[in-house]
C-alpha positions, 0 to 999 in steps of 0.5 A, a space after each residue: 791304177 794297175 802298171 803295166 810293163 811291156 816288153 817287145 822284142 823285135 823279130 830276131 835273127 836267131 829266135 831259137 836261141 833266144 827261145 832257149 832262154 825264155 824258161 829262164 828269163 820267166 823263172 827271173 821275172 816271177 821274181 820281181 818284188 809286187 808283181 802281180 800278174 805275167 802275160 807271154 806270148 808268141 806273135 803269129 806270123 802274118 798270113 800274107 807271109 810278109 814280117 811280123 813286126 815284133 817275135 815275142 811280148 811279155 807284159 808284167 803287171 803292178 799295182 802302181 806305177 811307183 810298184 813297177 819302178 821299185 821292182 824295176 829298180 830292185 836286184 831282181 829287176 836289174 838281173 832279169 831285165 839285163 837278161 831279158 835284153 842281152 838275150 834278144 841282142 838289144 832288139 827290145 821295146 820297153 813300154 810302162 803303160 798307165 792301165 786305164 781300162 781293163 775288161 773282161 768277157 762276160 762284165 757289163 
């Protein structure tokens, strides 16, 4: 089953600073061994204008989770995911998530 890394970063004191980054940090990330596929994006503001809960998701996916904990592990990873925290100051969740269904508009 696919593995799936995601990646939270709470709603930040100086986003735009770390919007700056975000460039970069994708350039650093397509460079991990076995990745098979990067989703990223902004979370809406809530329209009630209370807090959002978190600023930005990344999700990059693996074939395996033995797939995702090599890059991880890799040279890349250490440079990418040190980047990835340090420019959200510290403010990031990290999920490994076991992928058990994946569905598709227009599959039965």
């Amino acid at each position: 089953m696919p593995t799936k890394i995601e990646l939270i970063v709470d709603d930040l004191d100086d986003a735009e600073a770390f919007e700056a980054r975000v460039p970069e940090l994708l350039t650093q990330a397509r460079a991990l061994p076995c990745l098979t596929r990067l989703t990223s994006g902004k979370v809406w503001p809530k329209e009630d204008g209370t807090p959002r809960p978190a600023h930005r998701t990344l999700q990059l996916w693996f074939a395996d989770y033995d797939a995702a904990s090599a890059a991880v592990g890799s040279e890349a990873g250490q440079v990418f995911f040190a980047a990835f925290v340090g420019s959200a100051g510290g403010k990031v969740t990290g999920l490994f998530t076991d992928v058990e269904t994946v569905w598709e508009a227009g599959e039965a």
